[in-house]
N, C-alpha and C positions, 0 to 999 in steps of 0.2 A: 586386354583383360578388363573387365568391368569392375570399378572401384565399389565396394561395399561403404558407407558411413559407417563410424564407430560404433553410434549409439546403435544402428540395424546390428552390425558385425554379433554386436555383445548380444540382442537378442539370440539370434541364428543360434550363437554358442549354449547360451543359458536353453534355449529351449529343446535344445536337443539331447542335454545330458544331465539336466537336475530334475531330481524324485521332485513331485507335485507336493504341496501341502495345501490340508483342509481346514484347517479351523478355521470358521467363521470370523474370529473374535482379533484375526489379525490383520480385515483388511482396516480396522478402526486404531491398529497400534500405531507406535510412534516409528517412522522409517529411517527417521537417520539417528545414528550412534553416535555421541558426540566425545571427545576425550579430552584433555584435561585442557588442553589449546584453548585461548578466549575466544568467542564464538557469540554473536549475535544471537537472542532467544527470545523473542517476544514483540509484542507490536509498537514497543521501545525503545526497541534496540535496534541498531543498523550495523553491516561493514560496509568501508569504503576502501577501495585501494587508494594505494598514498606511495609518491616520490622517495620519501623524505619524513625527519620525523620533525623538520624545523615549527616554527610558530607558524609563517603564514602558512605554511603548508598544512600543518595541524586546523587553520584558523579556515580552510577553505573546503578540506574537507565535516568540518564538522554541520558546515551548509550543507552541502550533499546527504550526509547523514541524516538530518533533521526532514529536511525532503522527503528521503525515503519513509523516514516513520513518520510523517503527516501522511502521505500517499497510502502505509497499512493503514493509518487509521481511520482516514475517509473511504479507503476504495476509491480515490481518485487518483488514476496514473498521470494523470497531466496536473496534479497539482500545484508545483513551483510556478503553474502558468495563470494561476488565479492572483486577482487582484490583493496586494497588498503582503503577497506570499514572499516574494522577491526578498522586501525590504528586511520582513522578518527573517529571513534565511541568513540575514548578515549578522544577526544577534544571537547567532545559532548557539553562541558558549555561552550564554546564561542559560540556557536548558537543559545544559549537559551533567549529566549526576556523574559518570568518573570514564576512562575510557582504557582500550589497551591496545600493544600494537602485537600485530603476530606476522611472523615468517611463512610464505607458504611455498613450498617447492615443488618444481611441475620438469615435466620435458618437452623442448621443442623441436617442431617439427623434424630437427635433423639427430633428435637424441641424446642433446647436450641438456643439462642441467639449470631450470630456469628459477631463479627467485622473486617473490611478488611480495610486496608488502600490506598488511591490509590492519589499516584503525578499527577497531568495533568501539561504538560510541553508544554508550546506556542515559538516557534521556529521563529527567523526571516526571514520572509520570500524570502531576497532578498540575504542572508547569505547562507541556503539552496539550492537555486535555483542554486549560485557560487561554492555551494561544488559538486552537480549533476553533473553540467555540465563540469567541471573540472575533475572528476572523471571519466567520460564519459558514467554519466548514463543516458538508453533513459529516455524523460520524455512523461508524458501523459496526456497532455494537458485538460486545463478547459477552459472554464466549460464542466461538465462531463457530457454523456445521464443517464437519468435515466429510464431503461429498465422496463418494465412491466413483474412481474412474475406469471405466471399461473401454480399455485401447486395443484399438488391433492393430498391426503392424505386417505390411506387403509388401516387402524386397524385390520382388518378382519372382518366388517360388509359392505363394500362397499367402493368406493372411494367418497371423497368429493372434492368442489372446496374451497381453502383458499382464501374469499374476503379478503377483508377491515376491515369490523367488524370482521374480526377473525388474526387481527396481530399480538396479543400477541402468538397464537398460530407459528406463523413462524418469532417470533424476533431472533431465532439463524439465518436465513437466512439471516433479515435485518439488523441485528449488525454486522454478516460478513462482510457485503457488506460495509457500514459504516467502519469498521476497513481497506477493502481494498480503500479505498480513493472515492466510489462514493454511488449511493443509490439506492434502488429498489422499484417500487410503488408495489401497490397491485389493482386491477380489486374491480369496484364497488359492485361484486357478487348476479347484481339480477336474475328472471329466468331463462332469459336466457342463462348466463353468465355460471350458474350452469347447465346447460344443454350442458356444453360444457364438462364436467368431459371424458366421452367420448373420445373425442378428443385428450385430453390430453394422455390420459391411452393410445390411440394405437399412439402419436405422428406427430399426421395427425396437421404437423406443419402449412398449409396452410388454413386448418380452425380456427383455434387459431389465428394466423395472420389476419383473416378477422375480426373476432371479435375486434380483439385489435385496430383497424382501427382507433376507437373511439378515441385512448390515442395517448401521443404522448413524444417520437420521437415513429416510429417504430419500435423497436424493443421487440423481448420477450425470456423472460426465462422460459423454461418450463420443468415441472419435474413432475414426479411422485415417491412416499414415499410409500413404502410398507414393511411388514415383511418378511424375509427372511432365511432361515436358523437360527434361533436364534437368530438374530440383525436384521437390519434395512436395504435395499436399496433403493436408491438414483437413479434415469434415468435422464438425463437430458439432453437437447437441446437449444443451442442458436442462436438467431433467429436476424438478422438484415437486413433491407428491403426486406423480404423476401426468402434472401440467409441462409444456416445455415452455421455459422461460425464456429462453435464446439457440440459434443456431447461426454458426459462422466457416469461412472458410477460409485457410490460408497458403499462400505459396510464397517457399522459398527456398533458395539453393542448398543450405544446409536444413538437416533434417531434425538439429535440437530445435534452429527456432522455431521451424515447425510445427514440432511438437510442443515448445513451452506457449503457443497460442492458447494452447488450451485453459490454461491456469489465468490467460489475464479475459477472455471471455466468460469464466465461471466467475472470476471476480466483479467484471462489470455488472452481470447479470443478477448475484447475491445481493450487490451494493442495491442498485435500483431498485430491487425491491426490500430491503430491510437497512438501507440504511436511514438515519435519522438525520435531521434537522437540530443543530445544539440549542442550547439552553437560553443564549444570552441576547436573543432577541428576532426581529427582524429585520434583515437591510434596508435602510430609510434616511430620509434628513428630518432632524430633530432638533429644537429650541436649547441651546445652552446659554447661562449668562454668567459671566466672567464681570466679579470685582474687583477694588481696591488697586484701578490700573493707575496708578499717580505721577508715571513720567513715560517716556517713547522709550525709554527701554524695556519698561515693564510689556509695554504690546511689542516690542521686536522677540521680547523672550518667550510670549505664549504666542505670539504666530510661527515662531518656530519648533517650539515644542511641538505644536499639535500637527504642524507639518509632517511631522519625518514621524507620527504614530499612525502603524501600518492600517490600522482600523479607518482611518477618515479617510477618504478620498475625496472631499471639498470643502471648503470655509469659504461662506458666505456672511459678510458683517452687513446685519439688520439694525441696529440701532445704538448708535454711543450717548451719552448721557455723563457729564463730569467724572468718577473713576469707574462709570457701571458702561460692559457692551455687550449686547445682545448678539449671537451668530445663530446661524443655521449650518450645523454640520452635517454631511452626508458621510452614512456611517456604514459599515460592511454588515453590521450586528446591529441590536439595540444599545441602549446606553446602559443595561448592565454589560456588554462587552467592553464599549468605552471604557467603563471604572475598571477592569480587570488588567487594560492594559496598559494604565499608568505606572511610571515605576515612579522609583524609591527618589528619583531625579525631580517628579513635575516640578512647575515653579506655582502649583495653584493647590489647594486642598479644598475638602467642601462635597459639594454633589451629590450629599442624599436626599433621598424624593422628600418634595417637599409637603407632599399627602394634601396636596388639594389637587384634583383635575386641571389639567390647564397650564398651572402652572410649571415653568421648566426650572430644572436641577439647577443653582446657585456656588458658582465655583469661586474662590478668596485668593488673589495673590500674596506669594509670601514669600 
């Protein structure tokens, strides 16, 4: 007997016995229902599953955490892989504004009763934005479009269209999307709408697009889901005012991650083109001078300071001079990101511009 996937199964079911709905106005609503459970909401916010509620365990998830809400907020999923990213993932609890744990109960495979524990960790927002933009990640600006997805889905009895009434069948896509920092609606899925499967399957993106007219912003993600070799592929195309922005494809044995392909290709695709570049400078090495160094401890304590701050990636000493030394730091950002990421610890104060050309920023031991 030929096994069905869940996420296909629930299709097959929902499409064969729920009444269609038409409003317009609902492939733009909000798809998931949340209840009174602590839950992750914003591009803030994160969950992590967690062991345990001890400290290191708390202390390591809240790295993970952090991770993910840089990754919403850049649109970069390989973020923890950038320079300088690492280090700050370890000072993940200063960023953290309060957290909570929740129980989540599931069934395994054999029917037994499984429990998972999961942290949601709320991140300060204005904390975040100063570690981004210091670090010199793009960000990607909110509020975010929420694109219209027109999925078709082929079991091997024909393809279908995944409305509205059929979300539970495409929540690995919309959770994806959700975990990469924005959200995906779903098409009202009445006749006509399902008369568009068609369109879809051969990617005649400009009829899709006409349909989608109704929703708004303009844009669409469109895919189609079928079997393939023994696993699942994935087609996909995305669509914004009409232009295609990207098209990818994916294969794999189970058919959620298949489907949640979709959600991190409309993310890459958004990000390139509208994400920004932060505020606090350009990556470069730049002139700093560093005074009132009056014994070798005072230089062991500010070469190490600036060591272990995630923004430098080199120290170079140009010129010492009785308590005054000249360096060349190579920076991820400019040196308003420098000054943003000094804490409350440096051993030097100082460094406002000195408002003449040329001249570099003057830092004071103390």
């Amino acid at each position: 007997m030929r096994r069905i996937s869940a996420c296909v199964f629930a299709v097959s079911l929902l499409l064969a016995g729920t009444p269609f709905l038409t409003a317009a106005a609902w492939a733009q609503s909000d798809l998931r229902t949340e209840g009174d459970a602590a839950a992750a909401r914003g591009v803030y916010q994160a969950e992590v599953p967690v062991n345990g509620q001890a400290e290191p365990e708390r202390l390591g998830a809240f790295a993970r955490a952090l991770g993910v809400v840089l990754s919403k907020l850049s649109g970069d999923r390989n973020v923890a892989g950038r320079p300088g990213i690492g280090a700050e993932l370890r000072n993940a609890r200063n960023y953290v504004d309060s957290y909570d744990y929740r129980q989540d109960q599931g069934t395994s495979p054999s029917g037994a009763s499984t429990f998972r524990s999961t942290l949601v960790v709320r991140f300060k927002p204005e904390d975040v934005d100063m570690l981004a933009g210091a670090l010199g990640l793009p960000v990607w600006p909110q509020p975010r479009p929420k694109p219209v997805v027109w999925l078709a889905i082929n079991d091997g009895s024909g393809p279908r269209l995944v409305g509205l009434q059929h979300s539970n069948a495409a929540r690995p896509l919309l959770n994806r999307a959700i975990e990469r920092g924005f959200s995906l609606g779903l098409p009202g899925g009445d006749a006509a709408e399902q008369a568009l499967v068609g369109a879809i399957w051969r990617k005649d993106t400009a009829a899709v697009a006409r349909a989608s007219a109704r929703y708004s912003p303009p844009m669409q993600l469109i895919g189609k889901l079928y079997r393939a070799d023994g696993g699942w592929t994935a087609d996909w195309v995305f669509v914004d005012g009409g232009r295609v922005l990207s098209n990818w494809s994916t294969s794999d044995p189970d058919a959620r991650r298949a489907m949640a392909s979709g959600a991190d290709g409309a993310a890459d695709a958004l990000t390139k083109r509208y994400g920004k570049q932060g505020s606090a400078g350009p990556a470069g090495v730049y002139r700093v001078v560093f005074t009132g160094l009056d014994s070798a401890d005072d230089y062991l304590r500010l070469s190490g300071y600036l060591q272990k701050m995630a923004v430098v990636r080199r120290i170079v000493p140009v010129h010492a001079s009785g308590d005054r030394l000249e360096v060349d730091l190579e920076l991820l950002s400019g040196l308003s990101g420098f000054r943003r990421m000094l804490g409350d610890d440096a051993p030097f104060v100082g460094g406002d511009d000195p408002g003449i050309e040329g001249l570099p920023p003057t830092y004071r031991m103390q």
